[in-house]
N, C-alpha and C positions, 0 to 999 in steps of 0.2 A: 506071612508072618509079620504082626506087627513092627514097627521100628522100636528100642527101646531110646529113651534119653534119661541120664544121670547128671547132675550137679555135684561135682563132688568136691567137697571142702575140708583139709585135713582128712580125720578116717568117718566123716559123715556123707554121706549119701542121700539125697535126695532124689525120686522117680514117680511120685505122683502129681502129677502136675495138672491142675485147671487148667491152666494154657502157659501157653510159652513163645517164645521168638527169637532162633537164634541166626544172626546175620554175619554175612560175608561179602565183604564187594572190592576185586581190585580197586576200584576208581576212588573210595572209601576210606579214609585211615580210621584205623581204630574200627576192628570187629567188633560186634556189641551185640549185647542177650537181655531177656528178660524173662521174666518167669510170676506166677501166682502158685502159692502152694498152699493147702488147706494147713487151718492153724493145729489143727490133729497132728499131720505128717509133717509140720515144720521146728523145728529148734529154736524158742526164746533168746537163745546165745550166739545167734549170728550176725555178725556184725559187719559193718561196711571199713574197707579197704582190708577184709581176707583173702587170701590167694585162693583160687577157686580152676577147676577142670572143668570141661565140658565135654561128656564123652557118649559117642550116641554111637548104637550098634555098636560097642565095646572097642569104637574107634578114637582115639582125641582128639576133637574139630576145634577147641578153644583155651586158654590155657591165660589166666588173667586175675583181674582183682576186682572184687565188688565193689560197686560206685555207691551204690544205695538200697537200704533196706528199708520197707514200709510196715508197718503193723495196721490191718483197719478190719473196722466189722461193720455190718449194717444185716438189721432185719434176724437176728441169734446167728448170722455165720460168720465166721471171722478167717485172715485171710494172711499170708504175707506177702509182700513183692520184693524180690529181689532184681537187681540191673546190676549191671558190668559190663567190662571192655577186655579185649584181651590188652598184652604189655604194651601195644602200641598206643593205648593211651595216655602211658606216659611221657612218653615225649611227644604228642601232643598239646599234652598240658603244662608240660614242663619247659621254660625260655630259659635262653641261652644269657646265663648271668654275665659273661666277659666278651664285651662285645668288641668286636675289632680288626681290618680289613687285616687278611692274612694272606702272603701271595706264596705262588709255588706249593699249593696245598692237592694231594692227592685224597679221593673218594675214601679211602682206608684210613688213612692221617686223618681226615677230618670227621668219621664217624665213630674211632677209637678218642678225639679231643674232645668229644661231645657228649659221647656216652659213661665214660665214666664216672661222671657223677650222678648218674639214673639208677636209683637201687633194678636189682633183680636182672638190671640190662649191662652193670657193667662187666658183670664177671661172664657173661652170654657168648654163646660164638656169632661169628659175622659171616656171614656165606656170601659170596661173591661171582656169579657165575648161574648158572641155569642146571637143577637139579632132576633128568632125565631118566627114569626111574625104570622106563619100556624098554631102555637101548642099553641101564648097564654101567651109564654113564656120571659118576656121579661130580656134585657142584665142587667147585673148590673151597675151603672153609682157612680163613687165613685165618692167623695167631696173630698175638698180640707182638711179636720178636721182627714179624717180617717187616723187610722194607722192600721185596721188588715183587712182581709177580702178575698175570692176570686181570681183571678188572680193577683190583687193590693201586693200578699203577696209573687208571684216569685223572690225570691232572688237572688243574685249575691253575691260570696265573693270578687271579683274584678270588678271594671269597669273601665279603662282607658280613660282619654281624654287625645289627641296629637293632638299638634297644626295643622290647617287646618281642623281636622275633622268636620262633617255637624251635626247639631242638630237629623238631617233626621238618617242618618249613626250609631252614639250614638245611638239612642232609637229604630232602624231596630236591629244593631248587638244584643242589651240587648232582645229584641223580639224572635229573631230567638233559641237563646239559652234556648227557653223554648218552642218553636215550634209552635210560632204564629205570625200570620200573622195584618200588621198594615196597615192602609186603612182609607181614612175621607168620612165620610158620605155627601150627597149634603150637608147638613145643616151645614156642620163645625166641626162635632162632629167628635173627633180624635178615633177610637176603635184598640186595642188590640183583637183578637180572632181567628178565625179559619175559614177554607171555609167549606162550607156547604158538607156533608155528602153524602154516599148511602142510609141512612134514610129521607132522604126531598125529597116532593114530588114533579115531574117536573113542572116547571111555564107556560114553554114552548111546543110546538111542532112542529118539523120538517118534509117532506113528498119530499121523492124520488120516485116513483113508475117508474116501463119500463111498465107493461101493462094496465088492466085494470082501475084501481084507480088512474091514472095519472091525474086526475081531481084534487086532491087531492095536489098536488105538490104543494109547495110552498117555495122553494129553486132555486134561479136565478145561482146559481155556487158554487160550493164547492171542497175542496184541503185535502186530507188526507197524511198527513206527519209521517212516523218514522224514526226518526235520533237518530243514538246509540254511535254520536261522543264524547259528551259529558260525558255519562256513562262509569261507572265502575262495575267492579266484586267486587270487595273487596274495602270499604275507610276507610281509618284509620286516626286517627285524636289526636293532640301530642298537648298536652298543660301543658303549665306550670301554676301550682297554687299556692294559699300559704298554706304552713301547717297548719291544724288541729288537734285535739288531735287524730283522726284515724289515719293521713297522716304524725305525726310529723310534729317536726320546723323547720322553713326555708320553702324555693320553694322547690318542689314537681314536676316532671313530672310526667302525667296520660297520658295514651296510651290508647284507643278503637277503636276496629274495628266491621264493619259492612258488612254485605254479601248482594249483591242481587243475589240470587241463581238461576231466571231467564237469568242472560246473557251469551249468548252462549260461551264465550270464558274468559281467565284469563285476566285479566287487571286492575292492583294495584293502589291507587291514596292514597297521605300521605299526611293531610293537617295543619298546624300549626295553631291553632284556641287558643282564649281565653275562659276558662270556670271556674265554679265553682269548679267544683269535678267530679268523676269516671262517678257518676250517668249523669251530665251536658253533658260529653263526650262521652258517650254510644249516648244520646239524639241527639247530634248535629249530630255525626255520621249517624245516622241512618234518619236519615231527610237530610241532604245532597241526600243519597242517591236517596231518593222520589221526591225531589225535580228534580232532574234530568232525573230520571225516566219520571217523568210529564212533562218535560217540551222541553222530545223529540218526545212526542207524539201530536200531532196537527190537529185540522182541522178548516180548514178557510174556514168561509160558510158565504154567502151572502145572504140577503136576504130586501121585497120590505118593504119599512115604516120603522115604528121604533117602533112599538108594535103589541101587537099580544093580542085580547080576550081582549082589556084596560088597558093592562099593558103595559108599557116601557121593550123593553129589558133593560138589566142589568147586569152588571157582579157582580160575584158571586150568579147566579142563576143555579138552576136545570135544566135540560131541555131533553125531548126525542128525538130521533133521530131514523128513518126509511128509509134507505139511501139503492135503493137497484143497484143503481152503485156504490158505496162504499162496499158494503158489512158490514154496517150498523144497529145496533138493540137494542138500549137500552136507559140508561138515560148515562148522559154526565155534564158536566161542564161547562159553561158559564165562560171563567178567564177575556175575553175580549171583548167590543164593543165599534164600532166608529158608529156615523151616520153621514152622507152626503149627501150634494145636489153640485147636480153639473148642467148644461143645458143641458145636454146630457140624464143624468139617471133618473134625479127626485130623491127623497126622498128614501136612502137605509141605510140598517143596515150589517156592516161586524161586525163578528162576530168570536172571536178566542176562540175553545172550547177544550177541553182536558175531562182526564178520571177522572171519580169518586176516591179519591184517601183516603182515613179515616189516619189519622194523619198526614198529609201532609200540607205544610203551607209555602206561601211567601212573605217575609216581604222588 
């Protein structure tokens, strides 16, 4: 059965589409689409910055604003293009107009000062915590009343704003310092948490076979990448703080260093970062490293439709993998997917997947 995709804007609908492209990527802020649709089946009255849905297999993968509408013809066919983002566009786009070192600022304090002046984001929930959906288990979603609790309670003894910085930027760098990953769900909901584990079980399944079970295949093309350019042996990481009664008064330099004992060769990397304290700087340290680690490891694999079993792929899903041109065998990471139609291919899903990786996190 075909995939369906809808665009859907107030009570109009959109589902014929010349081609399309709608993307996902933790590593990525701001999900983003795009679409042609014949000028027959399109509405002269759509216009840029509408709130807009995107719902494929009667699921909603996107939930945002249109950035831009095109009108063009060439040859008697005439055409529209619509783009957009979902809400994490806008804070993106949006800098932080009141700029100003503020100390003793927790993860929740500081995304509730921030976001309130973001239409559509300010009246939004915050979800704080990793939303486990196989176990039962669900995220925690703080209110705007609380003051203790949870992830809500990751503190900062400094946070700086400098002018230009992005709302997006602010509330990544205060994430990353606690080694979480920030992400908006279709529905709008902004979460703070983590990717999913070696404990979740795959959603997915992939199938390479050369011989017998090659009935079985269901991968159109795939790409296995390791690139070690990025990585380091050793990162150390130099921040200035404010004293403390442990640290005394005044600024404070803190120094840690982090090893990945894995890399064939020496290769030092020193990086100037902001953080709380020793503990902060250990933490940042040592997720740098994973982060890199992760993110030289790759594999780009394609495949037909855009779910599998009635689920949607997805990013940040589990998923198995049996690749035995690859040399391939285990479960894996889902960080990225785009789907596409073009007239050539029909309805496909690329798909950017990486390793299982336990405290690792991109914000």
């Amino acid at each position: 059965m075909r995939d369906s995709v809808a665009l859907v804007i107030g009570n109009r609908s959109y589902s014929t589409f010349l081609s399309y492209e709608v993307d996902s990527n933790v590593l990525i802020p701001a999900d983003a689409f795009s679409c042609r649709i014949s000028s027959a089946d399109a509405d002269s009255g759509l216009k840029a910055g509408e709130r807009f849905r995107l719902v494929v297999n009667g699921r909603l993968e996107m939930s945002g604003l249109i950035d831009k509408v095109s009108m063009q013809y060439s040859k008697g066919s005439q055409e529209l293009r619509v783009e957009g983002r979902d809400l994490m566009g806008l804070l993106v786009d949006s800098s932080v107009e009141k700029w100003k070192t503020v100390t003793e600022v927790t993860l929740k304090d500081l995304a509730q000062r921030l976001l309130k002046n973001v239409p559509y984001l300010d009246k939004s929930d915050v979800r704080y915590g990793v939303e486990k959906k196989d176990s039962g288990v669900k995220a925690k979603k703080v209110k705007k009343d609380e003051t203790k609790g949870g992830f809500g309670d990751t503190s900062s003894s400094v946070c700086d704003y400098e002018p230009g910085i992005s709302v997006f930027e602010a509330l990544s760098d205060h994430s990353q310092r606690h080694g979480l990953l920030m992400w908006m769900e279709p529905d709008g909901v902004l979460v703070f948490g983590e990717l999913k584990g070696k404990n979740e079980p795959p959603e997915f399944s992939f199938y390479t076979h050369k011989g017998r079970e090659r009935g079985k295949n269901n991968v159109i093309s795939a790409t296995l990448t390791d690139d070690i350019s990025t990585r380091y042996s050793r990162l150390t990481v130099v921040a200035q703080v404010q004293g403390t009664d442990s640290l005394g008064a005044g600024e404070q330099t803190v120094t840690k260093t982090a090893r990945d004992e894995k890399f064939p060769f020496k290769k030092p990397l020193v990086l100037q970062v902001q953080c709380s304290g020793e503990a902060a700087a250990l933490r940042q340290a040592q997720w740098e490293l994973k982060k890199r680690e992760a993110e030289g490891w790759r594999i780009e694999l394609v495949a037909a439709g855009h779910s599998q079993g009635g689920k949607n792929y997805r990013a940040n899903s589990v998923c198995y993998i049996k690749d035995e041109a690859l040399g391939l065998d285990g479960t894996y990471l889902i960080l990225g997917r785009k789907f596409t139609l073009d007239r050539n291919d029909g309805p496909r899903t690329r798909l950017t997947i990486g390793r299982l990786q336990e405290g690792y996190t991109v914000a």
